[in-house]
N, C-alpha and C positions, 0 to 999 in steps of 0.2 A: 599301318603298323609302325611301332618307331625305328629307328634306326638306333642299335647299339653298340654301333661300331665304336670302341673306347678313343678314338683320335678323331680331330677335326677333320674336314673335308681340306685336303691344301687349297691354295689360293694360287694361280697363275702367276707369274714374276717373272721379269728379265732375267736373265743369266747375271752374274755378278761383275765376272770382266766386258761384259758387255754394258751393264748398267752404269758400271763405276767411268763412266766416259761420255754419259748423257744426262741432259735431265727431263728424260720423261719419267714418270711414273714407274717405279718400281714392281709396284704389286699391281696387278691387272684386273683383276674384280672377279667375280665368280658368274657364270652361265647360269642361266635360269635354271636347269637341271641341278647343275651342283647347289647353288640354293635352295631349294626344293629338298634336295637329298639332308644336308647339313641341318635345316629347319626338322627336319621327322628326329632329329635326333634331341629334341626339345622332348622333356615328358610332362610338360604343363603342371608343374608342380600345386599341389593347392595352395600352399602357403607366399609361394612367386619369390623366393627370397634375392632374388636377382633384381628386383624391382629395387628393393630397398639398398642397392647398391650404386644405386645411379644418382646423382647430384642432382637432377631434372624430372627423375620419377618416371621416366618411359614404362609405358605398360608393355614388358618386353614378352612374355610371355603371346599376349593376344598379336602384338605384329607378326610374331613369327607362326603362330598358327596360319592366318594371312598367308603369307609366304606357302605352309605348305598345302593350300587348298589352288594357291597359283595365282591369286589374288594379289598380287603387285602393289598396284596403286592402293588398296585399301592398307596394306600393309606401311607405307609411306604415310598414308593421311594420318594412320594411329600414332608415328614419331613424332611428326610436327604436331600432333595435340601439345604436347608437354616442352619440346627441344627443337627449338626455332631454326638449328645448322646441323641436321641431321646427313648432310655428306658430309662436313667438315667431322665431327665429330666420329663417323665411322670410320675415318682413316687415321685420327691425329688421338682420341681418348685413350685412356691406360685400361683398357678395360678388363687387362689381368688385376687388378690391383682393385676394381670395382666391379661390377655387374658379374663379370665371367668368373671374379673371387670366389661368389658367394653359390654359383650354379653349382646343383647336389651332380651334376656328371663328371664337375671336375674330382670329385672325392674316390674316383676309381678309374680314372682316366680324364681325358683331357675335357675340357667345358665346351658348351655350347660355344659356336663363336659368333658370340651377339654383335659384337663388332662388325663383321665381315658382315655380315645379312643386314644391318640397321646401313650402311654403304650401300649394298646390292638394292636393297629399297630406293634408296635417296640415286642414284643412279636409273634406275630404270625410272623411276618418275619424269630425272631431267630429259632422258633418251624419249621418253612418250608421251608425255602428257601435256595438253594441249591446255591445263588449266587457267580457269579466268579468275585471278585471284580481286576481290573486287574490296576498293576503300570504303572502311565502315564510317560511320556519319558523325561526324566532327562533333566534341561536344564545349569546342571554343577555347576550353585551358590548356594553357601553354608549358611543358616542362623543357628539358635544357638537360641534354645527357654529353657527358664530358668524355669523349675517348668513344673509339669505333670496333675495337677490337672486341672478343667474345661477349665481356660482361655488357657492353653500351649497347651491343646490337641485339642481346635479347633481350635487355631492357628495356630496350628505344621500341622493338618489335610488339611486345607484352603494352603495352601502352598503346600504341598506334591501335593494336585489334580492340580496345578498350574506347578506341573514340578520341585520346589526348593528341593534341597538337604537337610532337614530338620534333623537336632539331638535334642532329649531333652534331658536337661540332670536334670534330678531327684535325690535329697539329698537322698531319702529313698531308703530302698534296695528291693522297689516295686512301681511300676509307678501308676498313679490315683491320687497323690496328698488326699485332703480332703475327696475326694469320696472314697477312699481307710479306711483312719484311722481317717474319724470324721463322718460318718454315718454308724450308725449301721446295723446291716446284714436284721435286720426284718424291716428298712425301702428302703434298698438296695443294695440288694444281690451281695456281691464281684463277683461273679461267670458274673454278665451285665457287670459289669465295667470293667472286663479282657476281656469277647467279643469286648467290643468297642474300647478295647487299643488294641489290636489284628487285629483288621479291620485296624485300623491305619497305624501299620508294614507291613501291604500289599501292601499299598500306596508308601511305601520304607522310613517311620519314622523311626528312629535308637533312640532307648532309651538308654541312657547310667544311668544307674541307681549306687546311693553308689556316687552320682559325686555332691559334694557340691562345687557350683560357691561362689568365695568368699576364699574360702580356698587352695579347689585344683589347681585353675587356676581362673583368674579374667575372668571381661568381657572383659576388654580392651586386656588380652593376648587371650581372645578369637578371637578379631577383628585383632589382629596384627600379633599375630604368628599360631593362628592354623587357619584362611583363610574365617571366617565367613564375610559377606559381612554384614550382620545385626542382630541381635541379637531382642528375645522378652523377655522381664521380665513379668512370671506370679509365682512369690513366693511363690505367698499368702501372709495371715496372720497367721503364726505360733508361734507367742509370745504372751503368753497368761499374762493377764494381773490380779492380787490380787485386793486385797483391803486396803492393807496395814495396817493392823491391827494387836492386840498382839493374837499370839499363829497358825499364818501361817505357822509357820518354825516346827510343829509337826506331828508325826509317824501320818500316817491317813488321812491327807489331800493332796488333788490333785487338779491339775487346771485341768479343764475338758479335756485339750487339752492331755493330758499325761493319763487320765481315759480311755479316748475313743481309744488311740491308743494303749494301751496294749489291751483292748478287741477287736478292729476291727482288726489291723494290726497284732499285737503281738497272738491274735486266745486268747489271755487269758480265755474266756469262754468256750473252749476246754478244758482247764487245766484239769487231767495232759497228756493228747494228746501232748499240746504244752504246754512247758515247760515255763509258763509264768504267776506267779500266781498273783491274789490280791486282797485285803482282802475288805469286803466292812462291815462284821460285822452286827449286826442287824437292827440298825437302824441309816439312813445314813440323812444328810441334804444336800441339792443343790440349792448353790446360785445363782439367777439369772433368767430370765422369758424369756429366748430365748428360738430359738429351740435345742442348743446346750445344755441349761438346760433341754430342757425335754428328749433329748435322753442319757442323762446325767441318770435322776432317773429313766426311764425305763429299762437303762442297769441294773442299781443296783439291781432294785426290779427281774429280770429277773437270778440276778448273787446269788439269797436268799436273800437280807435284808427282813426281815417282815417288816419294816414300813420307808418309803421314804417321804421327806420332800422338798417342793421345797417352798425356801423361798425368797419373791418378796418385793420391799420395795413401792410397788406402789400395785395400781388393777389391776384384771384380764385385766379388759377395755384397759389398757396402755400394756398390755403383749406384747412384738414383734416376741412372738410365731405364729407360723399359728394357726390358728383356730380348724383345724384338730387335731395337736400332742396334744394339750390341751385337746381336746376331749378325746381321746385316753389314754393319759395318768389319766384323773379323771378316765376312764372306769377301769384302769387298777390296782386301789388303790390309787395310787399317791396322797398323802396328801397335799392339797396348804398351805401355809404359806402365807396370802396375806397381804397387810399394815404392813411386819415386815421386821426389819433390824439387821442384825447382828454386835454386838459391838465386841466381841472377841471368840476367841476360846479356851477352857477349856483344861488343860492335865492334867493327871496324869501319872508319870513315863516314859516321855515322848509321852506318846499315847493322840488321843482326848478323852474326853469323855464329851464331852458337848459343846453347843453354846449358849454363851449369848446374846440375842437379845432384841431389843426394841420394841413398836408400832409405828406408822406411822399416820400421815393424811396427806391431798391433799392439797398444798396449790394453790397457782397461777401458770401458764403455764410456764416453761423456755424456755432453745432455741432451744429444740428439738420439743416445741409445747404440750409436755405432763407434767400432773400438779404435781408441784414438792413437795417432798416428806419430813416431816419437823417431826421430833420426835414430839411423846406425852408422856409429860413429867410422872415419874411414874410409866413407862409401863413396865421396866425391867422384863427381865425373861427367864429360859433357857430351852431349851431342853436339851434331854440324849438323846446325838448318840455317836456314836462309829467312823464317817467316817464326811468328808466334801470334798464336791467336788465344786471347784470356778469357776462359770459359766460365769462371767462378759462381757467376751468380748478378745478377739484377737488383738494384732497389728502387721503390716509386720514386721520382724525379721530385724535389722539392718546392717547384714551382706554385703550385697550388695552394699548398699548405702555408707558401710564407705573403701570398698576397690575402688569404684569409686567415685573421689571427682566431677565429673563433673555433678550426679547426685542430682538434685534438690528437696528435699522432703519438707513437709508440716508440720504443727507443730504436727501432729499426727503419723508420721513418714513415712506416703504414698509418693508413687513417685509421683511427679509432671509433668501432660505431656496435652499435648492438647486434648479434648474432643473430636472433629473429628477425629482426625489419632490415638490415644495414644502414640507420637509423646514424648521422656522424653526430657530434654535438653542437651542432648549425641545425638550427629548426627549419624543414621543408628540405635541409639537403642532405641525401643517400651517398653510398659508397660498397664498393665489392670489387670483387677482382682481384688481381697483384697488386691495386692502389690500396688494398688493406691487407693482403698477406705475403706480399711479396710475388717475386716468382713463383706461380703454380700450374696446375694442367687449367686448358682453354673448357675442358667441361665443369669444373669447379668453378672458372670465374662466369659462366651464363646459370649458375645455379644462383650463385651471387646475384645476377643482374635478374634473375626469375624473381628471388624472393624480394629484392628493392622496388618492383615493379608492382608486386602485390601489395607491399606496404605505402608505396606514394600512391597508387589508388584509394587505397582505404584512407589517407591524411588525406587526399582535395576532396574526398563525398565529406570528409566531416567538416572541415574548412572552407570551402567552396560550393 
């Protein structure tokens, strides 16, 4: 019988002042029973419109049947048909905003929580299953996927089960891309993200890591001299972007994108374990209403600031946080700043020690659709922090695009390439990811790198 209890099953979690002072894992996972319970609450709809919500096409419907006959592993094998980082993505996907959007249970209560159970799968797999994942038989052509992070790795992956001779080759001197050093450990445990780059190398993926395309070797000496028949761009977006404002160029301030990578990559919250220290002081401000701002001031408050500020020049309403890390983060202390804007940044002696901000109101909608944000006059006034960290926003790093001129980009600096294939305007070379639309979720940029994976198949059977 189904379960029609109108709310989800809760999920286990740390207490809040308890969490906000670690980084283990926040959220705990669900028991086989609660799985089981939360799965009957599925009514196998015939039309599946949850299906059509997901950037990778999970047959989400028959996993969670799976699930509720108890059927674990089978449940698991159905994710990984379609969605190569099926634990990554049960913890890190938006999946109010896709899949759990579009479930008919959320139309009278809360949705399935396909999320939590596409995790609970991908978990018990890793917890049980003794599987012999075995390399499928080479069929000699070499492609060249650029960036490690979502889009390359199920690119590189989509290829590999295809038979292609696949190399990535990753700037950092650790492969995972964003997953690796822009999500932090208590929302995604380094330790899933080396299993599933690990499953990969099975497949016969060669990571070449420390290998910055662009410097060491171009694309095109990748096509010409070292034998790659086609190439994928998944960069990313690694160029983080200011505000251009007086007092950015002081002791204190960080773009998030350099915050997060000393703490995630660099282990900085080991310090002194890992010899990688930095300073966040007592009380920190963070600009910005993503989700990279909130995992911004929970590192902070988790690293000792006593009082963490995240400051939004809109409402909460317009946030393009999920719903969830906002939650989380008020739980966790996090101070919002909402309707305020920062005008400058204070020094003394070169250090911060304050931000000057203004008030805000909503005017009319602009052309992102949300209502634009207009000083009230007056309103000056500063906080006393010690730290700022600039949450703004990301753009693909220009490296790539200026050692290959045949490469098309847009006025944002994304590669330009066809929507069906990710087809750029370099014959044989793909693109997807934040290296084409900037900053976006880790489940969009391996839908990206799904559909580039089926389109360079299809170019080397007709070319090769």
């Amino acid at each position: 019988m189904p379960n029609m209890n109108p709310k989800k099953i809760p999920m286990p979690q740390q207490a809040p002042d308890v969490r906000n002072k670690n980084f283990e894992e926040v959220e705990q996972g669900y028991t086989n029973d609660m799985a089981v319970e939360e799965a009957k609450r599925c009514l196998d709809c015939k039309h599946k419109p949850c299906v059509s919500g997901c950037p990778v096409n999970v047959r989400i419907p028959e996993f969670i049947g799976e699930i509720v006959k108890g059927n674990f592993e089978n449940a698991y094998q159905i994710i990984k048909d379609t969605n190569a980082l099926p634990a990554v993505c049960g913890r890190v996907c938006p999946q109010e905003n896709q899949c759990e959007k579009l479930c008919v249970r959320g139309f009278k209560g809360e949705s399935v929580a396909i999320g939590r159970l596409e995790r609970f799968a991908a978990d018990y797999h890793m917890a049980n299953s003794d599987e012999v994942i075995e390399k499928p038989a080479s069929n000699g052509i070499k492609v060249a996927v650029i960036g490690s992070g979502p889009a390359g790795l199920t690119c590189a992956g989509d290829l590999a089960k295809l038979g292609y001779d696949v190399t990535v080759f990753e700037a950092f001197h650790v492969a995972g891309g964003v997953l690796m050093y822009g999500i932090p450990q208590f929302r995604l445990p380094k330790e899933i993200v080396q299993r599933e780059i690990d499953s990969l190398k099975v497949l016969g993926v060669r990571i070449e890591t420390n290998s910055v395309v662009g410097k060491l070797v171009s694309v095109d000496e990748l096509m010409r001299e070292e034998g790659f028949k086609a190439v994928f761009i998944g960069s990313g977006a690694g160029l983080p972007a200011f505000m251009g404002i007086e007092g950015e160029n002081l002791c204190g301030v960080y773009s998030s994108n350099e915050f997060l990578t000393r703490i995630n990559l660099m282990k900085a919250y080991r310090f002194p374990d890992y010899e990688t220290p930095i300073r966040v002081g007592k009380r920190v401000a963070v600009v910005g209403g993503g989700n990279v701002a909130m995992d911004a001031a929970r590192c902070a408050k988790r690293l000792g600031a006593e009082e963490v500020y995240i400051i939004y020049r809109r409402s909460e309403e317009e946030m393009p946080a999920r719903r969830e890390e906002v939650h989380h983060a008020k739980e966790e202390g996090i101070v919002f700043k909402l309707l305020t804007n920062p005008t400058r940044i204070l020094g003394k002696d070169g250090w911060v020690n304050g931000i000057e901000c203004v008030e805000m109101t909503l005017g009319e909608p602009d052309e992102s659709g949300r209502r634009r944000p207009q000083e009230k006059a007056g309103s000056e006034h500063v906080l006393d922090v010690e730290t700022v960290i600039i949450a703004i926003g990301q753009t693909p790093n220009p490296l790539i695009k200026d050692t290959t001129p045949e490469l098309e980009v847009n006025r944002r600096g994304g590669l330009v390439v066809d929507e069906k294939t990710g087809l750029t305007s370099k014959a044989g070379v793909y693109a997807g990811g934040d290296a084409v639309t900037g900053a976006a979720t880790v489940i969009l940029a391996m839908g990206a790198g799904k559909t580039a994976a089926a389109a360079i198949d299809q170019y080397l059977k007709e070319n090769y």
